[in-house]
C-alpha positions in Angstrom: 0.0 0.0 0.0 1.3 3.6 -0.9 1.9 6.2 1.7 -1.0 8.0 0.2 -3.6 5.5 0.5 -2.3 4.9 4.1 -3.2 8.7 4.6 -6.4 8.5 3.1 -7.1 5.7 5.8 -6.3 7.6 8.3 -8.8 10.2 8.0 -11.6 8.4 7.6 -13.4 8.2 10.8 -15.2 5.7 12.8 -19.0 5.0 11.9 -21.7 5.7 14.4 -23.4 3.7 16.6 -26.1 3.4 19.3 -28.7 1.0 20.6 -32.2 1.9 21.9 -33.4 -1.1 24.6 -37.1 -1.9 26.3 -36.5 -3.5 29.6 -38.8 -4.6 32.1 -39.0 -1.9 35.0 -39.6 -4.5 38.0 -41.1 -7.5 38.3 -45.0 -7.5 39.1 -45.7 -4.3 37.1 -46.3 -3.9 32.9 -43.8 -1.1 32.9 -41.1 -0.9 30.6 -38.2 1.3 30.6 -36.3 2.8 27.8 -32.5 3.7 27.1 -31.0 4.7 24.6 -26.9 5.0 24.2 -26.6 8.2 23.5 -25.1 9.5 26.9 -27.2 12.7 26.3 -30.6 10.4 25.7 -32.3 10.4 29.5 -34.3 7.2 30.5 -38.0 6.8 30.0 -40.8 4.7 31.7 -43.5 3.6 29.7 -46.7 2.0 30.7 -46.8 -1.3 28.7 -44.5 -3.1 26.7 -46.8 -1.6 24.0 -46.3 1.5 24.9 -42.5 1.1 24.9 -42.2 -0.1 21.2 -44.1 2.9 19.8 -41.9 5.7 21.8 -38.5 3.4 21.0 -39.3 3.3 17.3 -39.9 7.1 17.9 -37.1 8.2 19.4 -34.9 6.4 16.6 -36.9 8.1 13.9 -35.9 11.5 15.9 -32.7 10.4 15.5 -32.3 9.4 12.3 -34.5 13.0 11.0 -32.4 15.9 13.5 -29.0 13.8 13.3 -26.4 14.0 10.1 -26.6 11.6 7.7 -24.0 9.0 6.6 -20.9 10.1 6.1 -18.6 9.6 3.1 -15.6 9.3 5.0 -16.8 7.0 7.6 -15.6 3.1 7.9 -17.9 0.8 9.1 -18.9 0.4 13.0 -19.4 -3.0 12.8 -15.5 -3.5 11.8 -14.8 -3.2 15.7 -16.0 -6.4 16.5 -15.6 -8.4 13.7 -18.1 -8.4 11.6 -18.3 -10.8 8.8 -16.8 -9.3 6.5 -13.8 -8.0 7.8 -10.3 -9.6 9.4 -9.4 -9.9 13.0 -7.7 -6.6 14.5 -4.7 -8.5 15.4 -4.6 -9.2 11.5 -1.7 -7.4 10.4 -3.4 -7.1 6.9 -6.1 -5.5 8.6 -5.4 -2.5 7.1 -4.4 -3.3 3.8 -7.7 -5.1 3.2 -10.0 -2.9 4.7 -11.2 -2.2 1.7 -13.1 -5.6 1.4 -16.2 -3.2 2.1 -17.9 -1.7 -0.2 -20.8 0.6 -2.0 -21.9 4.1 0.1 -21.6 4.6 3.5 -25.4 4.5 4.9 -27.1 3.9 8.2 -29.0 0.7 8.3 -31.5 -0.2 11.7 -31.2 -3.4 12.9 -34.1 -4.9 15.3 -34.6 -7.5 17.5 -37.4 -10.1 16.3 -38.8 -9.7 19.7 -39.5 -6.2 19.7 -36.8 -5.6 22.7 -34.0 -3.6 21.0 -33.2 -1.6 17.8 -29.7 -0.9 16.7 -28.9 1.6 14.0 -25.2 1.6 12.9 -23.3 3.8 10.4 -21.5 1.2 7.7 -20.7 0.7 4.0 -23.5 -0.6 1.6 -21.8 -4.1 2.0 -21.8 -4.5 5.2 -25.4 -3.7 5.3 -26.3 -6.1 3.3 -24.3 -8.9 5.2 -26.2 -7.8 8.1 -29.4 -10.1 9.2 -32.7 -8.1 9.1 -30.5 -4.8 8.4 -33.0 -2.2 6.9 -31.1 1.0 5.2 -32.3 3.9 6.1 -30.4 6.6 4.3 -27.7 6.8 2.3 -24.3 9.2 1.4 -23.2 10.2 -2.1 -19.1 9.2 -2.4 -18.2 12.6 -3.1 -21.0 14.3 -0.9 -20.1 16.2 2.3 -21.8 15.5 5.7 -25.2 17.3 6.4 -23.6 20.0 8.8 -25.9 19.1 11.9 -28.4 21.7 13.5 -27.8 23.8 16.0 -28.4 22.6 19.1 -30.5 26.0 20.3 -32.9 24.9 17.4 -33.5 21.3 18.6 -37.3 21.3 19.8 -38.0 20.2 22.8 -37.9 16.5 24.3 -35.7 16.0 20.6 -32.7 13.4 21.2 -29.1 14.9 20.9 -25.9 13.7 19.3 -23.2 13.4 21.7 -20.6 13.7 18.2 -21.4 16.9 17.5 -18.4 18.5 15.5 -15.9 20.5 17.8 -14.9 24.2 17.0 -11.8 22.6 15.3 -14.3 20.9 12.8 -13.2 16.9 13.7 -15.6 14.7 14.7 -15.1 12.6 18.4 -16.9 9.4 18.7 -18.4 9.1 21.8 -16.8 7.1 25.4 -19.5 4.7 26.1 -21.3 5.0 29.8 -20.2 1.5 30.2 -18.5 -2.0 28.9 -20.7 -3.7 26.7 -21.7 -7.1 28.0 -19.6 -9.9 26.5 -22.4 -12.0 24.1 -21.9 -15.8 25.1 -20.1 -17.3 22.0 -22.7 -18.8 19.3 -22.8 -22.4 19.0 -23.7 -23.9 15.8 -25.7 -27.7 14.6 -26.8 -29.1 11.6 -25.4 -25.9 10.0 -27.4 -23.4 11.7 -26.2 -20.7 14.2 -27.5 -21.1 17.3 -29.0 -17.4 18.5 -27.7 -16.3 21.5 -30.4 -15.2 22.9 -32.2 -18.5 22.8 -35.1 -19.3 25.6 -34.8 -21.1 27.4 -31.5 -21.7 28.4 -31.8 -25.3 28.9 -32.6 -25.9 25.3 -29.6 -23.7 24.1 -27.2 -25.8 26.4 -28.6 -28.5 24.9 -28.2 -27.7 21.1 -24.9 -26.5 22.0 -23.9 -29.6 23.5 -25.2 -31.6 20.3 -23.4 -29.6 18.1 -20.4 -30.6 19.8 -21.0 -34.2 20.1 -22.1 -34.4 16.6 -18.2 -32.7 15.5 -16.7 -35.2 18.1 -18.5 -38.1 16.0 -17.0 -36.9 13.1 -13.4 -37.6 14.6 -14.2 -41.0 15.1 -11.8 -43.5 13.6 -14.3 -46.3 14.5 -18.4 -45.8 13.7 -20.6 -46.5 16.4 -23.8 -46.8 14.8 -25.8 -47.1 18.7 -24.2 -43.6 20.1 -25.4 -41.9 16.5 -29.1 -43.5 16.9 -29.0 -41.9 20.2 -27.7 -38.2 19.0 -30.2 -38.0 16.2 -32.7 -39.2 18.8 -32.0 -36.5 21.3 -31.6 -34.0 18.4 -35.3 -34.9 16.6 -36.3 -33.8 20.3 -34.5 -30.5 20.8 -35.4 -29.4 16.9 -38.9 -30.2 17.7 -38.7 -27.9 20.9 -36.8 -25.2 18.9 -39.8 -25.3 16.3 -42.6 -24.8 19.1 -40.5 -22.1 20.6 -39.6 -20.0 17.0 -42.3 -21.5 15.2 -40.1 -22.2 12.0 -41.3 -24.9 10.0 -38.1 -25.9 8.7 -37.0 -26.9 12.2 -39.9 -29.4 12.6 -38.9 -30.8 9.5 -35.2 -31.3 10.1 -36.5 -33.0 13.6 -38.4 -35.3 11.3 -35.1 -36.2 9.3 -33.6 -36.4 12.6 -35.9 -39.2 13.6 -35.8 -40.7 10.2 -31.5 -40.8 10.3 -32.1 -42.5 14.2 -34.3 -45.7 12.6 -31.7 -45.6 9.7 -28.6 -46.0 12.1 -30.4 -48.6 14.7 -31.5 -50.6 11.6 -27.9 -50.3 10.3 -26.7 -51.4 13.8 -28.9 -53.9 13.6 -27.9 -55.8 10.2 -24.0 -55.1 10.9 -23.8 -56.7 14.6 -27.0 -58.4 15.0 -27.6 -56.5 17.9 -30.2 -53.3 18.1 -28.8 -50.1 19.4 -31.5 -50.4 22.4 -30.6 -53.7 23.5 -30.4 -54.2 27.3 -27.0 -54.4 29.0 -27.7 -57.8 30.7 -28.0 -59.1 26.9 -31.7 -60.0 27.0 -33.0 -59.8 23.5 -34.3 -56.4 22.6 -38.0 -55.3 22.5 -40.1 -54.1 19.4 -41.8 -51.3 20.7 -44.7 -49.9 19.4 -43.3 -46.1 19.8 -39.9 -46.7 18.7 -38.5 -43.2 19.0 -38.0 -40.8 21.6 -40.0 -37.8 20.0 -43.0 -40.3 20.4 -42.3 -41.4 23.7 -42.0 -37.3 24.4 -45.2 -37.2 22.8 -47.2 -39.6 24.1 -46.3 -38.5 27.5 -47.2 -34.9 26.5 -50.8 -36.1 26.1 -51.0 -37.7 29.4 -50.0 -34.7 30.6 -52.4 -32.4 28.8 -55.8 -34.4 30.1 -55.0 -34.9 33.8 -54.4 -31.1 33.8 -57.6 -30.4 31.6 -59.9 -33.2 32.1 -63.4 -31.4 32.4 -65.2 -34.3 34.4 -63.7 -35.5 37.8 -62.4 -39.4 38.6 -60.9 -41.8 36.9 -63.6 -43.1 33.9 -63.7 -39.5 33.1 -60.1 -39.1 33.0 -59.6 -42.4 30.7 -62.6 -41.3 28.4 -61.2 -38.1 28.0 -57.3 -39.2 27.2 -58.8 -41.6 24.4 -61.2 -38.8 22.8 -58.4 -36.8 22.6 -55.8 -38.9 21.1 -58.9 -39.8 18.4 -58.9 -35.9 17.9 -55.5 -34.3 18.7 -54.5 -32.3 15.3 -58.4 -30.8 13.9 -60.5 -31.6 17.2 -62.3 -34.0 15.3 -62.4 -37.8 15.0 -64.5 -40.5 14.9 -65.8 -42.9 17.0 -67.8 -46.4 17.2 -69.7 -47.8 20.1 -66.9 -50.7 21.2 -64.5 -47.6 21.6 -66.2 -46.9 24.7 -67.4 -49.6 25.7 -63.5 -51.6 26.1 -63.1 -48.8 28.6 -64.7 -50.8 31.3 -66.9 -48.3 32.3 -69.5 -48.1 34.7 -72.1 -46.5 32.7 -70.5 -45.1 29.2 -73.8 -43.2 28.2 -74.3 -41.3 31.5 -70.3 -40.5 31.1 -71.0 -39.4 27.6 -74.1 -37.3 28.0 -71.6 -35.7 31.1 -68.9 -34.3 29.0 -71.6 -33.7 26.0 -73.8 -31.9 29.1 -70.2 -29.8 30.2 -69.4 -28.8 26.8 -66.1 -30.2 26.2 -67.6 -32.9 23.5 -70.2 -32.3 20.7 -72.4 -35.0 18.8 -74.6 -34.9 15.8 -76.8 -37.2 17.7 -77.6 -38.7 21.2 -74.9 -41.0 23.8 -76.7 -43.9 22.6 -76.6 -42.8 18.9 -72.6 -43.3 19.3 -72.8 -46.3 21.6 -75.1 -47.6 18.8 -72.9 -47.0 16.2 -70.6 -49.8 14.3 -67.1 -49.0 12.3 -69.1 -49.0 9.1 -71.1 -45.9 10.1 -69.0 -44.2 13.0 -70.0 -40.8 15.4 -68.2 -37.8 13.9 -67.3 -36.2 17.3 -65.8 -32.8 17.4 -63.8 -31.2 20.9 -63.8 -27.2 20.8 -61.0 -27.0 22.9 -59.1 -29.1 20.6 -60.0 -27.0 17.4 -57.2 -24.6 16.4 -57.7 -21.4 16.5 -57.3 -18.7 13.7 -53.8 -18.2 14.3 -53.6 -22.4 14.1 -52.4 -22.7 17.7 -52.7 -26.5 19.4 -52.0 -27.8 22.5 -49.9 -30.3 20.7 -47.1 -30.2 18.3 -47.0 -34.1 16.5 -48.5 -34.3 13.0 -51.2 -36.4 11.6 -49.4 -39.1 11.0 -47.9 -39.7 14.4 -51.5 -39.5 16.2 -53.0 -43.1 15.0 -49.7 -44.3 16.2 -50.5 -42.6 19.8 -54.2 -43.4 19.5 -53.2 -47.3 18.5 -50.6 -47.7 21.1 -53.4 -46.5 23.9 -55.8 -48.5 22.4 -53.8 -51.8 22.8 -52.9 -51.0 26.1 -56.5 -50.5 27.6 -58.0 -52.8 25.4 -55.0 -56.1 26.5 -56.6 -59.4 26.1 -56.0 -60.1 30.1 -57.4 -57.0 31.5 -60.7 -57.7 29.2 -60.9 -61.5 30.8 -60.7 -60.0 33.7 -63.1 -57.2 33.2 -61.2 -54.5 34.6 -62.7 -51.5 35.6 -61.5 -48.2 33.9 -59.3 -47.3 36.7 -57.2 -50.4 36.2 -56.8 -49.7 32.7 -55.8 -45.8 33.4 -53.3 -47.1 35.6 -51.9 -49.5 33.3 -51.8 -47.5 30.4 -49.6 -45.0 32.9 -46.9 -47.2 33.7 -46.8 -47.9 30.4 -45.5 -44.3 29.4 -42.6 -43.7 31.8 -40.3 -47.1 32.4 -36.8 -47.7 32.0 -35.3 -49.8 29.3 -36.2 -52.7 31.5 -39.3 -52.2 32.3 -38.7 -50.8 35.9 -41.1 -48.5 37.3 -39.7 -44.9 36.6 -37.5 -43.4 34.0 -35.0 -44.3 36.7 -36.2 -47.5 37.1 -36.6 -46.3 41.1 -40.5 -46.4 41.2 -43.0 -43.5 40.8 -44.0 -40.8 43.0 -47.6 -41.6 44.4 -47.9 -37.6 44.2 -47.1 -37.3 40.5 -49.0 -41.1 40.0 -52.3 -39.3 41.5 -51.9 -36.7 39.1 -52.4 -39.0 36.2 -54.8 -41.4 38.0 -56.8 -39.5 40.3 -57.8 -42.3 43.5 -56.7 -42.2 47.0 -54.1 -44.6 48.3 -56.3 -47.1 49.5 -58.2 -47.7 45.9 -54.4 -47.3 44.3 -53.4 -50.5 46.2 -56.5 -52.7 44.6 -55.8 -51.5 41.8 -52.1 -52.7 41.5 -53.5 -55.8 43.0 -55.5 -56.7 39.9 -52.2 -55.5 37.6 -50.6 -58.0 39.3 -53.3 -60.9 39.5 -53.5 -60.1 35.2 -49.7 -60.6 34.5 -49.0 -56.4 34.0 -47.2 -56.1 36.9 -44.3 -57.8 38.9 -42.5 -57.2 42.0 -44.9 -54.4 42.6 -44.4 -52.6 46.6 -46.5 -49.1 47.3 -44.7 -47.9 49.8 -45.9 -44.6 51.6 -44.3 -42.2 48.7 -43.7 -44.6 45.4 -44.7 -47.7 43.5 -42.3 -49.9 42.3 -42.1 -52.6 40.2 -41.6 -54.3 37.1 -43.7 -54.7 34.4 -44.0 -58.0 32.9 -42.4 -59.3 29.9 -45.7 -59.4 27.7 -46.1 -56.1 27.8 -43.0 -54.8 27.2 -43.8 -54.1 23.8 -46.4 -51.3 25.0 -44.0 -49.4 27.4 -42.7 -45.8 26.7 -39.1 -46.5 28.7 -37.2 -43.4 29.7 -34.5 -41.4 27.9 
């Protein structure tokens, strides 16, 4: 580089910057308060979040309107931390190739999604562009001088003021900011995507980050282990599928779908190379077929438990079991269908009084009468429709599997209530609740628990809703119908085993 271009780097000065931020005021109040940079931009307090937005986008615009435009001489702001498109300080070709930007100088906005910050910065056309969500806002002409700025006597009232105004000797000063910026935490990355920084909640950022790193550990592998892959796709169809409900990208959902699709791919691959399953247990029994063979539907067929014992309209247990098959039947639209043996290998009580109940409450909604649908045979079934179910306009559900997983739920439920032993024995719905529970959280082996430790009576009342006394008849006739072994209700847990025959139907803990 020439002495002369070396001088002409020199004067060029260092773009602007500032950052207007909404943050909550205190906890138990909607008041939001808003800052601004600018060491000469005092504090406001604004009623609601609402509120906030308006007067933050506001006090920009005031900015942007009584402030000088881009300069020509400027370099770009971002440049001091490393943007993109520039070389790391320490570089000592920084300064030969800072001319990697390029275009006008202009000022360009930069908002968060969320509506909690807005950043305008003063950079070169390229950087701009390079710049996610960057909106240009004004632009210089190369040659053009800088808009001399007003005087400060004609600023109108309440107006925002540049703290680089120029000095009597015509330079410009760029501002010493009030404090240190706080250090971002360093951006993970999986499955080529950047993981945001600001990513809620925390757990699920540790635990994309963590994947990211155990999927490049894989990579170094001299040896392939087909079992440990199975289980990172598994735990990574999971955490996309959470990342989707919390951004709402579609494209997430469907990379957790390939995700699930690559974990049956590698335990297959297992399978045919060394004859043993990636799930096989470690005393060398010989692996189960599950009906849910993933851990997204295990995730999700817990979910539903979840769901009805925290929104079952009717109280007790035949309610509750009703309810959880209804809404598996009608999980995606809030409709479904139904035939008369659906309800009655619930072993309930009375099915139509239980019917016209929740019909009577207004959770359910028939075209005809209870005894209409108990009537009814598979080659004319009930359409029955849920309104809670029903997604609203903005196509909000309570759950987040597709179509295709829910006759997989449904089915799996269905086999599980409707076992061959607990129909000999004409089980009440009670005992079917509970089995169909300790069905969804076991370990591999089929101990009690994801643990394998037992289950909390508190969080087993939850889900099956009888007092301690009834809960012990009930394991009783688990046990007398080969469900459970080794069972022991002990004044905080059940534990126990369930029984090889069912096996297939169990959910078992990640």
């Amino acid at each position: 580089m020439t002495q002369a271009a070396a001088g002409e780097m020199d004067e060029r000065v260092l773009g602007r910057r500032w950052t207007v931020r909404l943050d909550a005021a205190g906890r138990g109040s909607t008041e939001v308060r808003l800052s601004c940079s600018r060491p000469a931009c005092a504090e406001q307090r604004l009623p609601t979040a609402t509120a906030g937005r308006a007067a933050a986008i506001a006090h920009i615009q005031d900015h942007l309107r009584t402030g000088p435009g881009p300069r020509a001489q400027a370099f770009c702001s971002c440049r001091i931390e490393n943007c993109r498109t520039h070389i790391s300080p320490e570089d000592p070709k920084l300064r030969a190739e800072v001319w990697r930007c390029g275009g006008a100088v202009v000022l360009a906005v930069v908002a968060d999604r969320a509506g909690r910050w807005w950043q305008v910065m003063e950079c070169c056309a390229r950087c701009a562009a390079a710049t996610p969500g960057a909106k240009v806002v004004a632009a210089s002409a190369p040659s053009a001088a800088p808009r001399p700025a007003p005087a400060p006597s004609a600023s109108p009232v309440g107006t925002p003021r540049f703290s680089d105004r120029s000095t009597e000797d015509g330079a410009r000063r760029v501002p010493t900011p009030r404090s240190t910026p706080r250090q971002r935490r360093a951006a993970g990355k999986i499955a080529q995507r950047v993981i945001p920084h600001d990513l809620r909640p925390d757990v699920l950022r540790e635990e994309l980050v963590e994947l990211g790193n155990l999927f490049r550990a894989y990579q170094q592998r001299a040896e392939p282990d087909l079992a440990v892959l199975a289980g990172l796709h598994e735990r990574k169809a999971l955490a996309f599928t959470t990342w989707a409900d919390v951004t709402g990208d579609v494209n997430l959902r469907l990379e957790a779908n390939r995700a699930e699709q690559a974990a049956s791919a590698a335990r297959l691959q297992n399978q045919n190379r060394t004859g043993t399953p990636a799930g096989e247990h470690a005393d060398g029994a010989p692996p189960v077929a599950r009906l849910l063979t993933s851990a997204t539907q295990w995730a999700h067929a817990r979910s539903v438990l979840s769901h009805v014992a925290g929104h079952s309209p009717l109280p007790g247990p035949e309610a509750r079991l009703l309810v959880l098959m209804v809404t598996l039947r009608t999980a995606n639209t809030g409709t479904g269908n139904l035939v008369g043996q659906d309800v009655a290998s619930l072993g309930l009580a009375d099915p139509e009084r239980l019917v016209d109940d929740l019909v009577g409450c207004g959770w359910l909604e028939l075209p005809g009468t209870a005894g209409d649908l108990l009537a009814s045979r598979p080659e004319g079934p009930t359409p029955i429709t849920v309104p809670c179910l029903v997604p609203g306009v903005d196509g909000a559900s309570p759950f987040t599997f597709g179509r295709k997983l829910r006759p997989k739920l449904s089915g799996w439920a269905q086999k599980a209530v409707s076992d061959k032993k607990l129909r000999k024995a004409k089980a009440p719905a009670a005992t079917r609740l509970l089995a169909l529970t300790l069905a969804a959280l076991t370990s591999p082996a089929g101990r009690l628990g994801a643990d394998g430790r037992g289950m909390a009576l508190e969080a087993l009342h939850d889900q099956v809703p009888v007092d301690r006394d009834a809960l012990q008849g009930l394991v009783d006739q688990l046990t007398a119908t080969d469900w459970l072994a080794e069972a022991a209700l002990t004044d905080t847990h059940l534990t126990g085993q369930l029984t090889e025959r069912v096996l297939p139907l169990t959910c078992p803990g990640v």
